[in-house]
C-alpha positions as CSV (number, residue, x, y, z in Angstrom):
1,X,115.9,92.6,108.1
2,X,115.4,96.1,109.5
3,X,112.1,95.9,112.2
4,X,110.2,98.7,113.7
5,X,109.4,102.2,113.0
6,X,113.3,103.2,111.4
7,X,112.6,102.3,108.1
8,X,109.0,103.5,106.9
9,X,108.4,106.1,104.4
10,X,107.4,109.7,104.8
11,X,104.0,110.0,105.2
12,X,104.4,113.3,102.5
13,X,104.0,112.3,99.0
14,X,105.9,115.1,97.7
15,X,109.2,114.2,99.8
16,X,112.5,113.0,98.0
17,X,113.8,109.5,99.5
18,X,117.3,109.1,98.6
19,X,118.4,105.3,99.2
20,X,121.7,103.8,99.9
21,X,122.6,100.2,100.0
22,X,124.9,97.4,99.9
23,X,124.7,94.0,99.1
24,X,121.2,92.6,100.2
25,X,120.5,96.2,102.7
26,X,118.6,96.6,99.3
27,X,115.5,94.4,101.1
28,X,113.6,97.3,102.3
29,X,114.1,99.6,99.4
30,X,112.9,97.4,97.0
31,X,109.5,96.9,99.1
32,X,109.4,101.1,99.2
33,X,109.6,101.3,95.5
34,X,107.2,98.8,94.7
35,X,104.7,100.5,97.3
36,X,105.6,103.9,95.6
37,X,105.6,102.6,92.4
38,X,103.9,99.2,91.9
39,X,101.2,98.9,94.8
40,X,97.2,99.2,93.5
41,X,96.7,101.4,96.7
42,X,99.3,103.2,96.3
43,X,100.5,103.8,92.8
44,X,100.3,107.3,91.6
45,X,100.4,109.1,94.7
46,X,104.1,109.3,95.2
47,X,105.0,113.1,93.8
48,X,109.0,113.0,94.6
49,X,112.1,112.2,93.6
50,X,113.5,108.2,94.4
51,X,117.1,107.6,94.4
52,X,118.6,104.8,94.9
53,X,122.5,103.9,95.1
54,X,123.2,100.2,95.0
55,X,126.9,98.9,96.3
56,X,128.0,95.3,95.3
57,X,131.9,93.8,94.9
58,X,130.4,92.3,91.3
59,X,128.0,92.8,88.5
60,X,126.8,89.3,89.0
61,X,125.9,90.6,92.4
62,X,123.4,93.7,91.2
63,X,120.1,91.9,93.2
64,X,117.0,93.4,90.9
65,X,118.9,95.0,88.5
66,X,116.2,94.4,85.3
67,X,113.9,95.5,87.7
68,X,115.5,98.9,88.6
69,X,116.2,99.6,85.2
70,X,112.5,99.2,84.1
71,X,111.1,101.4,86.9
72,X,113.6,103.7,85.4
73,X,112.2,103.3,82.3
74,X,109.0,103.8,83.5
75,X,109.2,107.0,86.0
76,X,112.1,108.9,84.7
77,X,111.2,111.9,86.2
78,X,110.7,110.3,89.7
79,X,113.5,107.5,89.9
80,X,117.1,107.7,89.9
81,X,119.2,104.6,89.9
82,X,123.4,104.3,90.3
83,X,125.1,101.7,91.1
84,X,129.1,100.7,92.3
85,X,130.9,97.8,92.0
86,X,133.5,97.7,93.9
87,X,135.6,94.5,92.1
88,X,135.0,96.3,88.7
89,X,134.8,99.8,88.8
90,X,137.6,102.5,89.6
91,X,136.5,105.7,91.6
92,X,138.3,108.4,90.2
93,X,141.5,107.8,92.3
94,X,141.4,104.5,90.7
95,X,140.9,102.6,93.4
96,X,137.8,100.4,94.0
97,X,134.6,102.0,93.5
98,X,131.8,101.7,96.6
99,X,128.8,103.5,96.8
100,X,130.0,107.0,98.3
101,X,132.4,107.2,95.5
102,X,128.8,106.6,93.1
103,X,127.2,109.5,95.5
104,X,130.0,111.6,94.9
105,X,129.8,111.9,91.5
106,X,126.0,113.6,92.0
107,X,126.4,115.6,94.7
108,X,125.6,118.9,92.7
109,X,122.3,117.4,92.5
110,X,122.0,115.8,95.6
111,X,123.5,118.2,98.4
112,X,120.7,121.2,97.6
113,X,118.1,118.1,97.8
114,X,119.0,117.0,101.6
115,X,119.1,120.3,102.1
116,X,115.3,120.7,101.8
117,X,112.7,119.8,104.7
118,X,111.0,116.8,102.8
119,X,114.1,114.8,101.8
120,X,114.5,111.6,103.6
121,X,117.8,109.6,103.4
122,X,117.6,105.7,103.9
123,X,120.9,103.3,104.1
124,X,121.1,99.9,105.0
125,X,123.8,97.5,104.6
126,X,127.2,98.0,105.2
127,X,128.1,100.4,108.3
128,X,131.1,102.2,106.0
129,X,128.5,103.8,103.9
130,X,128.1,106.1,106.9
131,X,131.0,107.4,107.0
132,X,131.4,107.5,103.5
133,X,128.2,110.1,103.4
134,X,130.8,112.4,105.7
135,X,133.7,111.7,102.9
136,X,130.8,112.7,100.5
137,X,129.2,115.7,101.9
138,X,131.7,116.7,104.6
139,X,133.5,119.3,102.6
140,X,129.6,120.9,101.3
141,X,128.0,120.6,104.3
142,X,131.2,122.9,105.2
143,X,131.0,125.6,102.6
144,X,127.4,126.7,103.2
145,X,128.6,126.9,107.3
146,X,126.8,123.9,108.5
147,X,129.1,120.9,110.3
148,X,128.1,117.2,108.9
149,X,127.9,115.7,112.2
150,X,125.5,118.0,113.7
151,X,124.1,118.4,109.9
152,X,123.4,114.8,110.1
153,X,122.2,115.0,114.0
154,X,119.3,117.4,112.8
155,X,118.5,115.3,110.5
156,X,117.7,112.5,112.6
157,X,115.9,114.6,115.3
158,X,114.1,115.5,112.1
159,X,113.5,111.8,111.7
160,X,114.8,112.3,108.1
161,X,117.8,110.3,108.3
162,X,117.0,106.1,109.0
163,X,120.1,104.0,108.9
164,X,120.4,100.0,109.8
165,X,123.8,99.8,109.2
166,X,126.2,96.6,110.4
C-alpha cells in the first residue's frame, strides 16, 4: 500500500477530505475514517465533511460496504458515501459507470468545496481516475477562469491533493 508522508490527513480538524478509490486503493481510506470516526483518541474531533467515492466492476466487489453505510448512518452530517460499478451501472451516456461518472453527478456540491483552502482530495487505485477528475471538473474549473492542470498543480504545492495512483 501507499508509504510515506503522501497519504496522511490534514492536521486541521475542520478540513473536508474528499476520497476517491478503486478496487482495494480503498486501504488507506478506510484507516482515515476509522481514525476520524472510530479511534478512542481521536473520535469527536474531526469537524468536516468525509467523502468518499468507491469504484468497483461488481457489487460483490463493494470491500466494507455495511461498514460505510453504518458510518453513514452514524455521521450524516460529516460522511458522504457514493459508489460506481462499472459492470452494473450506466453513466448517463449509458455506457459503464466508473467513479468520475459518480463524481460528476455532485459536482454542484463538490467544485465550491475544493475550492476552499482546507479541502483535501485523496485517490488511490486506478491511475484513470485522474484524468477522470479533469473530465469531471475540467469544464468548472474553466468557467470561474482557473485552468485544471494548473488548478490541480496548486493544489499539490498546497499539499492538498495526494494521489498513489497505478
Amino acid at each position: 500500500g501507499p508509504t510515506g508522508a503522501e497519504m496522511l490527513l490534514p492536521e486541521d480538524p475542520t478540513s473536508n477530505i474528499i476520497m476517491l478509490a478503486t478496487g482495494t486503493g480503498i486501504a488507506p481510506f478506510r484507516s482515515f475514517l476509522r481514525h476520524l470516526f472510530h479511534d478512542k483518541g481521536s473520535a469527536g474531533k474531526f469537524k468536516g465533511l468525509a467523502w468518499m467515492f468507491l469504484g468497483v466492476p461488481f457489487s460483490a466487489s463493494l470491500l466494507y460496504d455495511e461498514e460505510w453505510k453504518k458510518m453513514k448512518a452514524e455521521y450524516p452530517d460529516q460522511f458522504r458515501y457514493d459508489y460506481a460499478i462499472s459492470d452494473e451501472m450506466k453513466n448517463l451516456e449509458g455506457k459503464s459507470m466508473y467513479v468520475q461518472h459518480r463524481v460528476m453527478e455532485f459536482t454542484e456540491d463538490l467544485w465550491p468545496m475544493m475550492k476552499l483552502t482546507k479541502t483535501h482530495v485523496y485517490m488511490c487505485g486506478l491511475k484513470g481516475m485522474e484524468s477522470g477528475l479533469q473530465e469531471a471538473f475540467g469544464p468548472l474549473a474553466e468557467k470561474d477562469g482557473l485552468v485544471w492542470p494548473e488548478f490541480v498543480k496548486q493544489m499539490k504545492k498546497d499539499g492538498r491533493y495526494h494521489c498513489e495512483v497505478y
